[in-house]
C-alpha positions in Angstrom: 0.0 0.0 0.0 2.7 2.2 0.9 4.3 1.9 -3.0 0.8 2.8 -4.3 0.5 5.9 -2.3 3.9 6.6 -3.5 3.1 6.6 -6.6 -0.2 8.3 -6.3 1.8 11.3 -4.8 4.3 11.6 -7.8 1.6 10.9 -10.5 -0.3 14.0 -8.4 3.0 16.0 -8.3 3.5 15.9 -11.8 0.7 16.4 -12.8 0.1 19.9 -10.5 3.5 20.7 -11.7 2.2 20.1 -15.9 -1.1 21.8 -14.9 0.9 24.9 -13.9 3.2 24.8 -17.0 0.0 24.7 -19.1 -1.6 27.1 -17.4 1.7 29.8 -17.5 1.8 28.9 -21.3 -1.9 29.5 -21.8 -1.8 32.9 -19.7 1.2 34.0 -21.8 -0.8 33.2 -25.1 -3.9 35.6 -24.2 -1.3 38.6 -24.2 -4.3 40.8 -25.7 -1.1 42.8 -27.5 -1.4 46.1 -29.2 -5.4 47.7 -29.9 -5.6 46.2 -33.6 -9.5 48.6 -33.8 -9.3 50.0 -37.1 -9.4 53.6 -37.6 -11.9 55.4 -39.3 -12.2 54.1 -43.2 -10.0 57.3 -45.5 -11.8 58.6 -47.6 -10.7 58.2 -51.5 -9.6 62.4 -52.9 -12.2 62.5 -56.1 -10.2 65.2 -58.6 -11.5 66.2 -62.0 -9.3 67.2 -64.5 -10.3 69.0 -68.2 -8.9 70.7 -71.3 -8.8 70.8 -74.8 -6.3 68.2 -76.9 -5.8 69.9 -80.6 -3.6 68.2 -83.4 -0.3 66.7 -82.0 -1.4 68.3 -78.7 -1.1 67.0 -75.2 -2.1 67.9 -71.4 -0.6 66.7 -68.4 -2.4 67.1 -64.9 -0.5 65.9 -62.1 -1.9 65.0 -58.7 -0.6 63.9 -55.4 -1.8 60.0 -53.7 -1.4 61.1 -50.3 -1.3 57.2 -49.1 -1.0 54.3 -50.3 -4.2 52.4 -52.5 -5.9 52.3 -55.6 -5.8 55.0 -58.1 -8.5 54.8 -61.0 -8.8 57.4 -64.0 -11.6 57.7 -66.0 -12.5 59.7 -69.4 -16.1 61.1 -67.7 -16.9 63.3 -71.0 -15.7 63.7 -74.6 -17.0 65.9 -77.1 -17.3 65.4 -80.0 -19.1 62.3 -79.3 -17.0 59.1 -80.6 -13.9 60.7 -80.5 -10.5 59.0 -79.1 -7.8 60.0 -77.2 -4.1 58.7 -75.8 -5.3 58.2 -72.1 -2.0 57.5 -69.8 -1.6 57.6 -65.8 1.9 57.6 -64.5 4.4 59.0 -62.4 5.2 62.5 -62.1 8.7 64.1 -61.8 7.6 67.5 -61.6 8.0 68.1 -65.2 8.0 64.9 -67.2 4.9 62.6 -66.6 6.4 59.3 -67.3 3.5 56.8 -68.2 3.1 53.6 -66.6 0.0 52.4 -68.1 -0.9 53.6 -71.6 -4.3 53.3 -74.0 -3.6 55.0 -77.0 -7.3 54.9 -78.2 -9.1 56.3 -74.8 -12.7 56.8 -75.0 -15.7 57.8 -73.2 -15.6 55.4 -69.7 -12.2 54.2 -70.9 -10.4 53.9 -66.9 -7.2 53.1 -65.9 -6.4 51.8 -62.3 -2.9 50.9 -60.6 -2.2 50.9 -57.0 0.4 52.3 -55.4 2.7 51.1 -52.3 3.4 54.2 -50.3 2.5 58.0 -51.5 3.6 59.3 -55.0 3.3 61.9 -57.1 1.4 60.7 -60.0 -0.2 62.3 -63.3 -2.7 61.6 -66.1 -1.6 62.8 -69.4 -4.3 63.3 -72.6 -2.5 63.9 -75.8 -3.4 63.5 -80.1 -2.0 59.8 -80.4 0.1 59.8 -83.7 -1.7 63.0 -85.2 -5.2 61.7 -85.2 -7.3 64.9 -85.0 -6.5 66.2 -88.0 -9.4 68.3 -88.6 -11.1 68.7 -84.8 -10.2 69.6 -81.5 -11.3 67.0 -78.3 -12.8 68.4 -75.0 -12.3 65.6 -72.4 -12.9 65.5 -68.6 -11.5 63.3 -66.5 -12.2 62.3 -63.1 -9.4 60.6 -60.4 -10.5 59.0 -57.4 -7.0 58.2 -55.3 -6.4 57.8 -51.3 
């Protein structure tokens, strides 16, 4: 009787001693860590941008993404109706608007969309692709949503 008591004792030992391991391991894991409540949802910067492209013309409007996310461009209005355009977005040097992403027959609704990593200085360029308007002029708007 005395060996089973024995070894009732170290079995209970042990397993107060694993209980408290467990328990030391479990109270380290519900560290409730830094407050991960999101902050209030930025709201997307909605710019619209217009002009007049003549033969072998071009405009360039440059903008500021003051975070990083999703930029989108759109062609909102063209006049005359049915005409096309070279419809870029890019990034902007401060002179030189250095496309990234390039449709070289833009329309009405045509949109281009990139994100970006971090803030940038980005543009939107219009411009005559290879002398097309010969014999009009195009009035565009278009309208960039960026964060």
């Amino acid at each position: 009787l005395v060996s089973g008591e024995k070894m009732f004792r170290s079995t209970v030992v042990f397993l107060s001693r694993a209980s408290l391991v467990a328990l030391a391991l479990f109270a380290a894991a519900c560290d409730n860590g830094p407050d991960l409540t999101p902050g209030p949802t930025p709201v997307p910067v909605t710019e619209t941008f217009t002009g007049t492209i003549t033969l072998n013309g071009a405009i360039t409007h440059p903008f500021e993404a003051s975070r990083a996310g999703v930029t989108r461009a759109e062609i909102t209005a063209i006049d005359p109706s049915g005409s096309f355009l070279g419809f870029e977005m890019g990034t902007w040097s401060g002179a030189v608007c250095t496309a990234v992403l390039s449709n070289p027959g833009g329309t009405l609704s045509s949109v281009l969309s990139a994100a970006t990593q971090s803030p940038a200085n980005l543009c939107v360029r219009l411009n005559d692709p290879n002398g097309a308007l010969t014999d009009k002029n195009v009035t565009y708007t278009v309208t960039v949503t960026h964060p």
